[in-house]
Legacy VTK file of the C-alpha trace (Angstrom):
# vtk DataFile Version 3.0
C-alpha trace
ASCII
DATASET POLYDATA
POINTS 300 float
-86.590 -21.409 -10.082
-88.647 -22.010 -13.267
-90.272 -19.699 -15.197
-93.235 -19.573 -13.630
-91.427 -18.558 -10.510
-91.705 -21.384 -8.534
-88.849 -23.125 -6.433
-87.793 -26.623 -6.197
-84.806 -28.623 -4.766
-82.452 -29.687 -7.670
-82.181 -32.940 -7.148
-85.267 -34.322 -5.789
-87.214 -31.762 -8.009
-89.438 -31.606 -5.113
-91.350 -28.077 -5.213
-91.087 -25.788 -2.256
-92.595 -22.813 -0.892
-89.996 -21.948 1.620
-86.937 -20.631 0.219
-84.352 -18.781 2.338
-81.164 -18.881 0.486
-77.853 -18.426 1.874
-76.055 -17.988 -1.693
-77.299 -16.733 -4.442
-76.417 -16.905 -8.412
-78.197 -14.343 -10.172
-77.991 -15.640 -13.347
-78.941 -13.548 -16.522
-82.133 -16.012 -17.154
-83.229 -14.830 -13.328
-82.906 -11.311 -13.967
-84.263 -11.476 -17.903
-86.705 -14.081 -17.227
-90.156 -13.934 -17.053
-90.264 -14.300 -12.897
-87.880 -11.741 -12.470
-89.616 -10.195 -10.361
-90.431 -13.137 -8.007
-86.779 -13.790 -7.804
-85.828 -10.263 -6.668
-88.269 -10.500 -3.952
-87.602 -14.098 -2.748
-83.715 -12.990 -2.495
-84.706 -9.364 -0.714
-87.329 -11.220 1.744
-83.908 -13.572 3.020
-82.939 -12.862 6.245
-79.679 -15.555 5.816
-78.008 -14.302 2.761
-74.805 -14.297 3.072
-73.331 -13.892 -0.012
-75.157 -12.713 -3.818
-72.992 -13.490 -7.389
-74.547 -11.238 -9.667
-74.087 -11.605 -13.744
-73.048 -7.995 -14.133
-70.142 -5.810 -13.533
-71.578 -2.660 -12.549
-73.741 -2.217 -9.522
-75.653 0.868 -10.327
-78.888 -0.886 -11.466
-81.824 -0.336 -8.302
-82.279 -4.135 -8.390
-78.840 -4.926 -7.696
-77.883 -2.406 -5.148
-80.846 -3.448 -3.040
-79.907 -6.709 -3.407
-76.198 -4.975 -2.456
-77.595 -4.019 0.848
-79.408 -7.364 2.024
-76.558 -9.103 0.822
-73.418 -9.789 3.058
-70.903 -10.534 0.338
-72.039 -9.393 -2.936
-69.403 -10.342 -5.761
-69.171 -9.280 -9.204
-68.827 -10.687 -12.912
-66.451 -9.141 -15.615
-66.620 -12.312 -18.152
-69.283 -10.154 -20.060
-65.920 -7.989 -21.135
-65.346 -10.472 -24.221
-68.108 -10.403 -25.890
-69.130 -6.268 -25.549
-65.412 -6.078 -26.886
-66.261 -7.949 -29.840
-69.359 -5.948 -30.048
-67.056 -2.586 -30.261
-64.689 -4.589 -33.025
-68.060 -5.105 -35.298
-69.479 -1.271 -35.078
-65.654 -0.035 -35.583
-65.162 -2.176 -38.651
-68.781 -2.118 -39.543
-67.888 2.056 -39.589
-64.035 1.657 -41.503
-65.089 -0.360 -43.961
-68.408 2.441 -45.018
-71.091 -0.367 -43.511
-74.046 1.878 -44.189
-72.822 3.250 -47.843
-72.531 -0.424 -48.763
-75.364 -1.174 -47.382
-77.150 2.052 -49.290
-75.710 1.032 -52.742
-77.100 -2.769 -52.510
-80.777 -1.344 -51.893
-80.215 0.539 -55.012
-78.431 -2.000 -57.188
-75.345 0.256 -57.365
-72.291 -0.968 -58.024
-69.536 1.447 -56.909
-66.560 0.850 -54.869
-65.883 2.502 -52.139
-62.482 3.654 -49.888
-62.602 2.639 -46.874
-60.258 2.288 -43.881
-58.446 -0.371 -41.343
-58.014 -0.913 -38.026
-54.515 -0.918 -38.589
-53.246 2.489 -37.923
-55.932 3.692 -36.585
-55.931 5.343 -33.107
-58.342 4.181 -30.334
-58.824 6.368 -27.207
-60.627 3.891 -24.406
-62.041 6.053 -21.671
-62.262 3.824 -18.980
-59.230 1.180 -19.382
-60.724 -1.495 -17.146
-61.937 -4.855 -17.898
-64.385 -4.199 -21.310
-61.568 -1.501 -22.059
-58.724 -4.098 -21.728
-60.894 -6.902 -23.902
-61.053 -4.355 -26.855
-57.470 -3.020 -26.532
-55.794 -6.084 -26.572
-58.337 -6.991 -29.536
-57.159 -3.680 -31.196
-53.776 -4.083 -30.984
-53.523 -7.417 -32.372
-54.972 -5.655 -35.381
-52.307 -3.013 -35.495
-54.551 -0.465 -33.991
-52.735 2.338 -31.814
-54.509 2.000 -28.011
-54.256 4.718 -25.194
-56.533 4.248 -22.467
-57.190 6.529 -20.121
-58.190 5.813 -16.228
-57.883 6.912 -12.913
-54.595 4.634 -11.816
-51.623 5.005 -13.722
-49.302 2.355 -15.252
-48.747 -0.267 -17.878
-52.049 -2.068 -18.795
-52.335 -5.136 -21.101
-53.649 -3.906 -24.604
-52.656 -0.154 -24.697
-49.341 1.599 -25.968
-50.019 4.036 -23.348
-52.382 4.518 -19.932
-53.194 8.014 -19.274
-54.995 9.550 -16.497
-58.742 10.765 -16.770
-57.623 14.167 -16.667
-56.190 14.728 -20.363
-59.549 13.617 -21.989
-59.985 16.961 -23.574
-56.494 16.837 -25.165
-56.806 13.520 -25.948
-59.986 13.872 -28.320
-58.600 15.527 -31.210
-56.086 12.637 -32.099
-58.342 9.916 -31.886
-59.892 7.651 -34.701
-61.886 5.747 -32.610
-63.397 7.051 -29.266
-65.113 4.468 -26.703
-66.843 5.150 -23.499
-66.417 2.251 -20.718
-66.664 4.100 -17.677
-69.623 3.395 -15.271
-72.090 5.925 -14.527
-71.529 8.467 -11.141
-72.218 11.907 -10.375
-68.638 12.694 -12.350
-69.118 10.749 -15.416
-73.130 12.211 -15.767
-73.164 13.839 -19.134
-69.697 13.911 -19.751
-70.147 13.400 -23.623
-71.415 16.613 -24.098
-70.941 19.407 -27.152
-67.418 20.336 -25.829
-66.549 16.686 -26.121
-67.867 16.564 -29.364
-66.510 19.469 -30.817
-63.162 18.179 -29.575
-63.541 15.003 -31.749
-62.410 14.539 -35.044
-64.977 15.154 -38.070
-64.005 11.354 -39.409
-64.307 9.853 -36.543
-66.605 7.220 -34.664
-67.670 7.453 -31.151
-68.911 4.294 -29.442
-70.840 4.010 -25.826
-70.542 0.722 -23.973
-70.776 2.474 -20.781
-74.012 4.020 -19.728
-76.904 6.024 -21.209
-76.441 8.642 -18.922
-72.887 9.525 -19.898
-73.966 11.166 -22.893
-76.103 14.266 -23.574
-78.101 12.774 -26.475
-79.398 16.130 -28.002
-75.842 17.255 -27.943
-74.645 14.174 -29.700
-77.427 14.046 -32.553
-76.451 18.182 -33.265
-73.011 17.852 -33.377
-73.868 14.314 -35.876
-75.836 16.686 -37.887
-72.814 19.114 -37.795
-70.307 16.698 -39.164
-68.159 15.787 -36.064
-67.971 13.515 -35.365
-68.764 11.323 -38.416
-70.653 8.433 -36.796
-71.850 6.980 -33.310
-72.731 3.155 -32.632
-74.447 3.359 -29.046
-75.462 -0.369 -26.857
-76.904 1.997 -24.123
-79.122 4.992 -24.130
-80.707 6.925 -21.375
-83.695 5.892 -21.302
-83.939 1.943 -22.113
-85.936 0.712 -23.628
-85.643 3.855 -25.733
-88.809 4.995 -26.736
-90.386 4.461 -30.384
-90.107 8.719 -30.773
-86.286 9.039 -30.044
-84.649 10.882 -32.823
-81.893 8.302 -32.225
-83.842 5.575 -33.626
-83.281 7.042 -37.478
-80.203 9.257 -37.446
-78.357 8.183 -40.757
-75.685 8.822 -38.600
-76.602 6.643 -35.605
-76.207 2.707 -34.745
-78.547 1.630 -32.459
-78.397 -1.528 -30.570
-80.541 -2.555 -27.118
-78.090 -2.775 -24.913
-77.296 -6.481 -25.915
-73.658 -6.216 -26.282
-73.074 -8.617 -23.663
-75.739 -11.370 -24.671
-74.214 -14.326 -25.959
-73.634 -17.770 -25.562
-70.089 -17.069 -24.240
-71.335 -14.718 -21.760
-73.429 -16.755 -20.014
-71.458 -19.983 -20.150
-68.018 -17.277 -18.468
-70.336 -16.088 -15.732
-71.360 -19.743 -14.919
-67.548 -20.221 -14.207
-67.103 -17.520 -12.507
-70.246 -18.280 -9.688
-68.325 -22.030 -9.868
-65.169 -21.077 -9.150
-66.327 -18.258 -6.336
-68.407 -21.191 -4.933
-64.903 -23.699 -4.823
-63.694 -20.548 -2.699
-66.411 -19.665 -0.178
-66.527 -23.545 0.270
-63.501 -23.568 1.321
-62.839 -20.041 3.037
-60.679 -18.394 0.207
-61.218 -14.919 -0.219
-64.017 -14.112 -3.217
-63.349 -12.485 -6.320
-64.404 -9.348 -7.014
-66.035 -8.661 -4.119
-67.601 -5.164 -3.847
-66.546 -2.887 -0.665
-70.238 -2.215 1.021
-69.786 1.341 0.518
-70.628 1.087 -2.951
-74.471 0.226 -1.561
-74.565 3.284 0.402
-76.975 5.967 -0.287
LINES 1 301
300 0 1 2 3 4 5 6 7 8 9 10 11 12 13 14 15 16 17 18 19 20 21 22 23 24 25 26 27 28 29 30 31 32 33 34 35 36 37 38 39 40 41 42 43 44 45 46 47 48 49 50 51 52 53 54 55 56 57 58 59 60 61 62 63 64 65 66 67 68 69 70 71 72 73 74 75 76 77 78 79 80 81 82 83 84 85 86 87 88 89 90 91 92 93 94 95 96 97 98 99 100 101 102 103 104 105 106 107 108 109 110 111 112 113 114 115 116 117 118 119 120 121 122 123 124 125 126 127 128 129 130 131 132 133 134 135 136 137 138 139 140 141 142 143 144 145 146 147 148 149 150 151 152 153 154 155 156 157 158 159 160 161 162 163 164 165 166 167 168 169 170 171 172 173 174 175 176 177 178 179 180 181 182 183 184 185 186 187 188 189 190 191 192 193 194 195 196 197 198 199 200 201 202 203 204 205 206 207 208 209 210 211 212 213 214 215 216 217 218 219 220 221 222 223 224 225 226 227 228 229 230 231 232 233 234 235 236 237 238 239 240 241 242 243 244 245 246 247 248 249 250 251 252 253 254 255 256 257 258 259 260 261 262 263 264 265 266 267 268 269 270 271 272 273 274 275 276 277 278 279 280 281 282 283 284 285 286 287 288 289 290 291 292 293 294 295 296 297 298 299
């Protein structure tokens, strides 16, 4: 598909009108592309798709879970996990080592030094120890970082000292150096960064969102900022996106903004190539899929 949204075979670059796919790659340039929107509705208008590899790992976007539904095998893509960990490594350090007082002193030709702190020593709690949670805890503990993550199944996980279920968030909070959201968004996780999770937090400490917009109360965050606990937030993901030009977010000292680009990079896209390569290798040759999602997750 080109950018003008028309379709043409590969090899013989011959342009056609009818396209019925029976796989589909949704590739990041399909969905961030400038026929987006053509793509979308060639895939939903197949009545032979048998099997959709989308870019991302979640599949609560309206795009992909209608795709979900017309789809008979719809498969995942968690490569996206390395680079959104590196993304929490630069706000962390960017935070330790005072990024904005630095930052601050240089526009005013000060020269002051400043005490800052590691990652060494520091304690991380990862809600939501799955594949982005993994990527920064085995990141974090190379560093000498204490990692507990906390998810629904228990047991040893690559990257943490300790797994933890869900349920001890609240007592988990006040120990924590470092607090980072990776859990996807449901009817559960809805707001669950709210002013009791704040409070809860320690007043020199950063929380991070990699998750979704939606798991965060964003008034309650920017009061308890302005309250001094925690210390800082670096956010890839508000609830509304784009976030609009009169967000108070957008100039909280105390705030890092970024738009939701914490998986865009050259890596990224070269990992999720592999993965809708090696996924083909297997449905070529009837192996089962990789990360396939159970149907019920398309459900209303």
């Amino acid at each position: 598909m080109t950018d003008e949204g028309r379709f043409y075979h590969a090899g013989s670059r011959v342009v056609t009108d009818k396209v019925e796919p029976e796989i589909v790659f949704g590739s990041l340039d399909c969905f961030f592309g400038p026929a987006a929107r053509t793509f979308v509705q060639t895939v939903m208008a197949s009545d032979r798709l048998d099997w959709f590899q989308s870019p991302a790992a979640g599949v609560d976007n309206a795009a992909l879970k209608a795709i979900g539904k017309a789809s008979k095998q719809y498969t995942t893509n968690h490569t996206q996990a390395e680079s959104m960990a590196e993304w929490a490594l630069w706000a962390a350090l960017d935070f330790l080592r005072e990024g904005p007082q630095h930052r601050a002193q240089q526009d005013a030709a000060e020269w002051k030094r400043v005490r800052s702190r590691e990652i060494a020593g520091s304690r991380w709690l990862i809600v939501g120890y799955g594949s982005i949670g993994e990527a920064v805890g085995n990141r974090v503990t190379a560093l000498g970082g204490h990692v507990t993550g906390l998810r629904r199944s228990p047991g040893p996980a690559p990257g943490a000292q300790e797994i933890l279920p869900s349920s001890v968030l609240p007592d988990a909070l006040p120990d924590a150096d470092v607090v980072l959201l990776c859990v996807p968004h449901t009817a559960e996780t809805e707001g669950m960064a709210g002013a009791d999770f704040f409070s809860k937090m320690k007043p020199d400490a950063l929380f991070m969102n990699l998750g979704r917009g939606a798991l965060v109360d964003e008034d309650a965050l920017v009061d308890a900022l302005d309250k001094g606990r925690p210390a800082y937030a670096a956010l890839d993901v508000t609830g509304v996106e784009p976030l609009p030009a009169e967000s108070p977010l957008w100039h909280h000292p105390k705030i890092m903004i970024t738009p939701h680009d914490s998986s865009q990079t050259n890596g990224t896209i070269l990992r999720a190539d592999g993965t809708f390569v090696d996924n083909l290798h297997r449905y070529l040759n009837g192996e089962p899929l990789r990360n396939l999602v159970d149907r019920k997750a398309f459900e209303d």
